[in-house]
N, C-alpha and C positions, 0 to 999 in steps of 0.2 A: 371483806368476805368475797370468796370466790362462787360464781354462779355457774350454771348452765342449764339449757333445755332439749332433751331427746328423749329419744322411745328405744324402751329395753321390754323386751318381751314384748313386744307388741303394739305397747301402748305409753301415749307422750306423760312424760313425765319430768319431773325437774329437781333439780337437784344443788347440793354443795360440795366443793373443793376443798381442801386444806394445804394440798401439793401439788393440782396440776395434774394427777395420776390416778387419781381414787374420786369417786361420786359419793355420796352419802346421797339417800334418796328421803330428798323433803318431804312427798306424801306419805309416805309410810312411816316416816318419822315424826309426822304433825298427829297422826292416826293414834300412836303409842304414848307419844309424851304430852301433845297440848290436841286435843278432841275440837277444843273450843278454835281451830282453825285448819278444822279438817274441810273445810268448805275453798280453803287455799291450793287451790291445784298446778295453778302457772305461777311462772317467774312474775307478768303481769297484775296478778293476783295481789303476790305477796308487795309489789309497787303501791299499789292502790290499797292494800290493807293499812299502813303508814306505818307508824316509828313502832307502836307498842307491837306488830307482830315481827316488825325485823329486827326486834329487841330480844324476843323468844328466838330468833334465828343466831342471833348470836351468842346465848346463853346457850342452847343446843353445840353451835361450836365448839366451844368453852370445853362442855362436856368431850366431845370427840376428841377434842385434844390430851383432854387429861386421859381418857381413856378408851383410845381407837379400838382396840380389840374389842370391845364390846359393842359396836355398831356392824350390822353387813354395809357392806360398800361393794360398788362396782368397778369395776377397769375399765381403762378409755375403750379397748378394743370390743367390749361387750354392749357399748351403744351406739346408737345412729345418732349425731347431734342435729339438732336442728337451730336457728338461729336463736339468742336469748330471748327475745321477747318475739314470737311468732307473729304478734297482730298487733303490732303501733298502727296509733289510727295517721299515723303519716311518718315518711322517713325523708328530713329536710335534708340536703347537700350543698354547702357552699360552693358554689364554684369560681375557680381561680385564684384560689386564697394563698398560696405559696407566696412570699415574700423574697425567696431564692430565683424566681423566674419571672418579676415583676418586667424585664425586657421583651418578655413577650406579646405583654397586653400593647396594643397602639391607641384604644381609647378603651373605657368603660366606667362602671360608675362608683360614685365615692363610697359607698357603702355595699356592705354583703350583699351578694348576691345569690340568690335561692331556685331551685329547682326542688319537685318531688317526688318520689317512686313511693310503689305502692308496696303492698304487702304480697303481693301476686312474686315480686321479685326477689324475694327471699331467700337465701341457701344458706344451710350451715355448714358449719367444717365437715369435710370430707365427700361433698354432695360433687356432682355435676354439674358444670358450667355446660347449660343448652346452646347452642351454635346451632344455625343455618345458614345453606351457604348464600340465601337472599340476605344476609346479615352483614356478608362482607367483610372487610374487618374490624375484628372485635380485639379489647385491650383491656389490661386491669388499670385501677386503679387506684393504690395503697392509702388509706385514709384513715384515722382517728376518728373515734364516734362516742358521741355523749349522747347518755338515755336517762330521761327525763321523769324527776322523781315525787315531782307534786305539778299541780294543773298551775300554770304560768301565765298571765295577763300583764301586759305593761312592767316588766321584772325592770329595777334598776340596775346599772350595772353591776353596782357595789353591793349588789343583794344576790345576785343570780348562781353563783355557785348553792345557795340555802336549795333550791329548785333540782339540785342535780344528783340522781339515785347514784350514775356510774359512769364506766366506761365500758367500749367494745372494742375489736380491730371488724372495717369496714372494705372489703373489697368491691368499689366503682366501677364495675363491670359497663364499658362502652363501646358503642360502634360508631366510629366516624363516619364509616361508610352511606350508614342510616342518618345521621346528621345532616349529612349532604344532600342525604335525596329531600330530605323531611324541612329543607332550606327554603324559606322565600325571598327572593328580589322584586320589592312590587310599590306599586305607588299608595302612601296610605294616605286618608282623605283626614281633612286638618279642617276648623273653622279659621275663613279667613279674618287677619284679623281683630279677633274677637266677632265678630258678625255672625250672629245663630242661622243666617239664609246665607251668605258666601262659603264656599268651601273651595281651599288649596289641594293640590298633588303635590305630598312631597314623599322622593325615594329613601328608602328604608330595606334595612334585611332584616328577618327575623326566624328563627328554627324550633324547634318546639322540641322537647325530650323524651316524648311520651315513648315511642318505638326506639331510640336509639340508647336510652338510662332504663327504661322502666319492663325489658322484655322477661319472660319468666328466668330466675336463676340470676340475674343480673343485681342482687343485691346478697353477696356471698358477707355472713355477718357472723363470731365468735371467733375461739366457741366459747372463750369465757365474757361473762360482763363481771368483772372487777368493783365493786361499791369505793365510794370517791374519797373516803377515807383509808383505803389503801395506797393513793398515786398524792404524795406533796404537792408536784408540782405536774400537772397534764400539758403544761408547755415546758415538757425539757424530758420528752423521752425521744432514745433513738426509735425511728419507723424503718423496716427493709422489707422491701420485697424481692423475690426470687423467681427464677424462671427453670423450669427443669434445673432445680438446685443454682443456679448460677446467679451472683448479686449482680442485680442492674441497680436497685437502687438505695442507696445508703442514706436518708434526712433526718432531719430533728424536728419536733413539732414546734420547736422554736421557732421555725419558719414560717408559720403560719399568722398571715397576714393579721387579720381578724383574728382576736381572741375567745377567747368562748364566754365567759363574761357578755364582751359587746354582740356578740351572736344572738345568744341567749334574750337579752334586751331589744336587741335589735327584732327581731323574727317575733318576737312577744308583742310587741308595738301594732303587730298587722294581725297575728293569728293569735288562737289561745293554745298554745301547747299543753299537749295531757300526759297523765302520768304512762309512763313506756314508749311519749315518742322518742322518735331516734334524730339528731344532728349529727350527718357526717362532714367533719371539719375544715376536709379540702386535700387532694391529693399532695401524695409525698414525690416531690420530684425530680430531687437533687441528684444527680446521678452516681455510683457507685466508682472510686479508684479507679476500676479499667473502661467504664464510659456505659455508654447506652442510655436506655428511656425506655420505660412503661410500656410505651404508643408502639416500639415496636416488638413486644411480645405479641406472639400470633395464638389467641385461643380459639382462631378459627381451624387451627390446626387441629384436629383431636389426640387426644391424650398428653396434650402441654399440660405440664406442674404446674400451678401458680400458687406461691406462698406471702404472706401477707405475716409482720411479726413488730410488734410495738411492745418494749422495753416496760417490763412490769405487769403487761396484761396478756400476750403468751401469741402464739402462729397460728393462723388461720392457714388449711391449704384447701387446695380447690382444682380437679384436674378437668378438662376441656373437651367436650362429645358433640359430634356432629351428630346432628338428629336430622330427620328426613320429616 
């Protein structure tokens, strides 16, 4: 099943796909056919309602299919999308997960590595990417993202797709600029020796993500989330992203270091994942036939295209506004 969440007429609403081109509006249709989940307003909702109400979502399908002309639906152009799940109570991001640009790393650690933005950062297809020019520069980042479809403790690996509603495409909206400033070089204080009364100086760097991942609009997210039994296999779609139409970048999720499986396990092991958070899976960044990188699309520029497009779950775009 195909998802999505926006506001038509006014007011946010959510809906299903069958093409990519047509909405079917869930509330209105939970209202007429099943009452008893008229209480289901969000994509979130229907997450947390569990199997027997995405069972009615896909017997509603069913219907639409055998007989479209009897449902009203919408067209892309007559909604504002907003990202599928508006308010994960967190949205994880691997970083450096690319197996394609492992010469880049000179140290780091054996296992996934995690950052988190908020919900504050949110944007769906067709929204504004917010830019200031205290922001410096800022960059996309093409990602894959899994949204998480029961509450998750301790998941093994060989368990952890059971745990997974879908997918999304994720644009990583970054400013190095802010990274740099938001950097410390500083001495951190160690016990020495084991000794609880001695304490060492030892040099260390460390940068924090809060200003530079997590600024408003810096989390550009659909506009479809696709359910996990539509995509075989989630490592082995092409990812591209585009710049004012133009490909920089051409990968495969195959390259991604970490799998979603040991993700999933891994990140469960410290936190408890709930139902509609989001895992984005780690930049695409293998560069496109005629060359380039991500890093140097300029969304500090205003009105840059940026397009984000993962094989079987459809293109995100997003174009770039200086705000004052």
């Amino acid at each position: 099943m195909r998802f999505a969440s926006y506001i038509a007429n006014g007011k946010p609403r959510f809906g299903l796909s069958l093409d990519g081109q047509r909405i079917y509006d869930l509330t209105a249709l939970f209202e007429r056919h099943h009452p008893e989940l008229a209480h289901v307003r969000t994509l979130l909702d229907l997450i947390e309602a569990g199997t027997d109400a995405q069972g009615q979502v896909q017997r509603l399908q069913d219907k639409i299919a055998a007989r479209p002309g009897d449902f009203a639906c919408l067209k892309l152009d007559e909604v504002q999308f907003l990202a599928p799940v508006t308010r994960p109570s967190k949205i994880c991001c691997i970083a450096l997960n690319n197996s394609a640009n492992t010469d880049r790393i000179i140290s780091g650690p054996k296992h996934p590595a995690m950052f988190v933005k908020g919900a504050n950062s949110l944007a769906g297809h067709g929204a504004l990417i917010h830019c200031k020019q205290a922001y410096g520069r800022v960059h996309p980042e093409p990602e894959l993202a899994v949204v998480m479809g029961k509450q998750a403790k301790d998941v093994p690996v060989g368990e952890a797709y059971d745990f997974v509603f879908g997918y999304t495409v994720h644009n990583d909206v970054t400013s190095p600029t802010m990274r740099a400033e938001d950097t410390f070089h500083y001495r951190a204080i160690h016990p020495k020796n084991g000794n609880s009364r001695e304490i060492e100086y030892v040099d260390t760097w460390v940068s924090y993500t809060g200003r530079y991942k997590g600024c408003d609009t810096f989390a550009c997210m659909g506009p479809w989330l696709v359910t996990r039994d539509e995509i075989p296999d989630p490592h082995d779609l092409v990812i591209e992203c585009r710049a004012d139409n133009e490909l920089i970048t051409s990968d495969n999720t195959a390259n991604l270091f970490y799998k979603i499986p040991e993700v999933i396990s891994f990140l469960s092991s410290y936190m408890t994942l709930l139902p509609g958070d989001v895992i984005s899976m780690g930049t695409a960044l293998q560069a496109s036939s005629k060359g380039g990188a991500v890093q140097n699309i300029k969304l500090e520029k205003p009105g840059t295209k940026v397009s984000v497009s993962i094989e079987r779950i459809g293109t995100l775009e997003n174009t770039s506004l200086l705000v004052s």
